[in-house]
Phi, psi and omega in degrees: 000137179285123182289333152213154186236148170222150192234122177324122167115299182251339151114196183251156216229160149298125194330318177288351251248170168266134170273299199237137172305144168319294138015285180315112174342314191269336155324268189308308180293307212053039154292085189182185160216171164206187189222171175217115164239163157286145150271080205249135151057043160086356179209154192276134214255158220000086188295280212291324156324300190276352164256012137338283215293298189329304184280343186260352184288304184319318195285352189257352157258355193066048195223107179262113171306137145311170164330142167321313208274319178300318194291338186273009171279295191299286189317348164267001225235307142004266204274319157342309188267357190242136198294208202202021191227345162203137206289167197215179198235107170239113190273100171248151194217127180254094169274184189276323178110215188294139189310100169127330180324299189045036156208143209285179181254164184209138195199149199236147160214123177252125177212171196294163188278136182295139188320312170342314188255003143293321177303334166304306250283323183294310192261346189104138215208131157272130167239169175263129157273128162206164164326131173247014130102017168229148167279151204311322162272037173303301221258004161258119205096004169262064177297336169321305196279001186037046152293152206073334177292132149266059180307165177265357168262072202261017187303296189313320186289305180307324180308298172338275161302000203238294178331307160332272163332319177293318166285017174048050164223172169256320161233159154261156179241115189294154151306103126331164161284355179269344170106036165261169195253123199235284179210183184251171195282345176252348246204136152269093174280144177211143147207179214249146146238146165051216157259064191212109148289104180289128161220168193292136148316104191293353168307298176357307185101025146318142166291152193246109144008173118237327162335263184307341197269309193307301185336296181289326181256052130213051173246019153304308201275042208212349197053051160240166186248167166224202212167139166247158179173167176255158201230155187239151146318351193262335179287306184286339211263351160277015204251165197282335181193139214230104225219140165251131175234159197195175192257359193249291163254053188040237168282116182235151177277106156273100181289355155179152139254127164077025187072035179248156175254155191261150167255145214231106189296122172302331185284018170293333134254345125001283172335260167001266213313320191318292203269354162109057187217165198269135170276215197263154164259145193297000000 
């Protein structure tokens, strides 16, 4: 259960309270998009990044939002109410609304960040590779497939992560059909060769980071250049260092694929540290 709820409009409700009509599109559909940031120290951490993502996802379903600056007063108005001594997970979710309506529901939810990701944050995350069932330029000229959308239709990811789990990994790392390596269903994949930090092409149809985007553009101070390209497992399983980035949880080590062990980069918490995000506890 989420510890507060709030409604575009209407302030905040009590948690039992019903948000959306039976109706409602992202109920039926999974029409809609949203975001998830952390709540580290009383503020919600790249803010204004995820309400980027948040608005270009709306304009590529056609789904119109109020102004930028009110909705984003709620979401601070929010992040506001949660204490600031514990991180916690803030959710704003943007539907199509009621079936006829024509204007969406929007609505916050902040509840603790789950225990789970201090334990990555310490050890590390395994993954799996399988197929997301396109070719690495599938999704171009295909606007139909939202690739880049962070959509409300999250069945395939979760089927995924469930999928994982059964192979004794902790997440999967989707496939071209050709075996390039694209992303995880939660995840930003980067990794490091030589001095260079790598991440997947956003032509791919990859979800765009805001993480992994802050990372790269400070990773000179980091002494890395950085770079894109495509990558195979075998490519990763040669690489100096193997990073899942993520908005909850910052940096994380992917310590194997696919039952290969990984080399684990001394700049990882560095990494972290760059970018404000908490590191692993002792």
């Amino acid at each position: 259960m989420v510890d507060f709820v709030a409604v575009y409009g209407t302030g905040f409700v009590d948690p039992d309270e019903p948000v959306a009509h039976a109706d409602d599109l992202g109920l039926l559909r999974g029409d809609g998009a949203f975001e998830a940031l952390l709540l580290h120290g009383g503020k919600p951490m790249l803010l204004e990044e995820h309400m980027d993502r948040l608005y270009a996802s709306a304009r590529r379903i056609e789904l119109e939002l109020p102004d930028r600056l009110p909705l984003t007063e709620f979401v601070n108005e929010l992040a506001a109410a949660w204490p600031a001594d514990v991180e916690g997970v803030l959710r704003i979710v943007c539907t199509r609304g009621r079936s006829g309506a024509g204007r969406p529901t929007i609505f916050g939810t902040v509840d603790r960040l789950p225990a789970a990701t201090a334990v990555n944050r310490r050890h590390g995350v395994t993954a799996r590779t399988a197929t997301n069932g396109y070719p690495v330029a599938g999704r171009l000229g295909a606007p139909w497939l939202l690739g880049g959308v962070k959509s409300l239709s999250y069945a395939v990811n979760l089927a995924s992560h469930r999928w994982a789990l059964s192979q004794g990994a902790q997440e999967m790392l989707w496939l071209s059909t050709e075996g390039y390596v694209l992303e995880s269903p939660s995840y930003s994949l980067l990794w490091i060769t030589g001095s260079t930090l790598f991440s997947v092409p956003a032509w791919t149809g990859i979800v765009a980071g805001t993480t992994a985007a802050t990372l790269l553009a400070s990773a000179r101070h980091l002494g890395l250049a950085i770079g894109e390209a495509l990558v195979t497992p075998v490519d990763l399983a040669r690489a100096d260092g193997v990073w899942f980035t993520g908005s909850l949880s910052g940096v994380l080590a992917v310590t194997e694929i696919d039952g290969n062990p990984l080399r684990r980069s001394p700049l990882l918490e560095p990494a972290r540290s760059l970018i404000g995000y908490p590191g692993a506890l002792p």
